[in-house]
C-alpha positions in Angstrom: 36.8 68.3 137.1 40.4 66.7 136.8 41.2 63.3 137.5 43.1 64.0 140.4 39.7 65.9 142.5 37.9 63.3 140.7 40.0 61.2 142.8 39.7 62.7 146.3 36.3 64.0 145.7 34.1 63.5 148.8 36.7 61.2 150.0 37.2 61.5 153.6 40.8 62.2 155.2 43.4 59.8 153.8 44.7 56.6 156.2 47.9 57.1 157.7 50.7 55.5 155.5 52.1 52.7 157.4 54.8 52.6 159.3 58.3 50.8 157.8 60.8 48.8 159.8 64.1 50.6 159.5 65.8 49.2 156.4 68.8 46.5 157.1 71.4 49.2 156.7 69.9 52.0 158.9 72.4 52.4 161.5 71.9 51.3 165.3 73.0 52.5 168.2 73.9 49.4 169.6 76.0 47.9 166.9 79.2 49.1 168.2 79.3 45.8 170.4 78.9 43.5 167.2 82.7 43.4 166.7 83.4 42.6 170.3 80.7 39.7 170.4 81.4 38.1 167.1 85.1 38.2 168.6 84.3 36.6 171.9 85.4 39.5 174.0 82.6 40.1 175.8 81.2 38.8 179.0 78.9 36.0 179.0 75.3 38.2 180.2 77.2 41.3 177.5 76.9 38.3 174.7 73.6 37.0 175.5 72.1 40.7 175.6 73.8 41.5 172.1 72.7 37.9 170.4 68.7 38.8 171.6 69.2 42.6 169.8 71.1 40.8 167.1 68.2 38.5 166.5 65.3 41.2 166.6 67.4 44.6 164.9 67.4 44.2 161.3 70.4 46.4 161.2 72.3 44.9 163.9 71.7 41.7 161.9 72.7 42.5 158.6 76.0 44.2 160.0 76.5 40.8 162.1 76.1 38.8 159.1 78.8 41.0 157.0 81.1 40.7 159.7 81.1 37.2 160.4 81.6 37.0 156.6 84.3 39.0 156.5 86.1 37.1 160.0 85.3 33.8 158.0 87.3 35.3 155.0 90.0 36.3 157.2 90.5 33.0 158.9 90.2 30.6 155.6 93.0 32.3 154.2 95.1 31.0 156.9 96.9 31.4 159.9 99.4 33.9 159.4 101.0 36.0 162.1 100.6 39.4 161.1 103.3 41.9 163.0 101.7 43.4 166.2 101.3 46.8 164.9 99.8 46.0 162.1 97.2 43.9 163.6 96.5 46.6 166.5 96.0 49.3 163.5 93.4 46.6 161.5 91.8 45.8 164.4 91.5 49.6 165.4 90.3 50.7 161.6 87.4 47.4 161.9 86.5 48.3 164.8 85.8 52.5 163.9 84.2 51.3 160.7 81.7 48.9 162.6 81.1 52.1 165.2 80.8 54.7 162.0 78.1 51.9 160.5 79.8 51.3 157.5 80.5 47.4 158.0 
């Protein structure tokens, strides 16, 4: 007999394998509002909602956290007044990368 019936000999149907939170960068539905609520540009009862998910989605989380990284980056390096367009266009591309799941 080889190790391996050795193994399951006699042995009766094998315990489900448990179940796994969805890892930190599984994407969630609801982290398209992230950007908005880190921004302050949602309503008050909007905010509250997304800081409850925020604090119970390990996704929504970890995306939060990267974001507010990257907005803290963005302000330290100082106040300078980038030309409408090119703000719009950022803001646009941040804001498709946070839907997509990326950030």
């Amino acid at each position: 007999m080889t190790a391996r019936k050795r193994a399951t000999h006699g042995a009766t149907a094998a315990a489900p394998a448990p179940t796994r939170a969805l890892p930190e960068s599984a994407p969630c539905a609801r982290g398209a509002e992230l950007w908005a609520y880190l921004d302050g540009e949602l309503p008050a009862a909007r905010a509250r909602a997304v800081a409850r998910h925020t604090a119970t989605c390990p996704s929504c989380r970890s995306r939060a956290r990267r974001l507010r990284a990257m907005l803290e980056a963005c302000r330290s390096a100082g106040c300078r007044q980038l030309p409408a367009g090119v703000r719009a266009r950022a803001v646009a591309r941040a804001k498709a990368l946070v839907r997509a799941g990326v950030v």
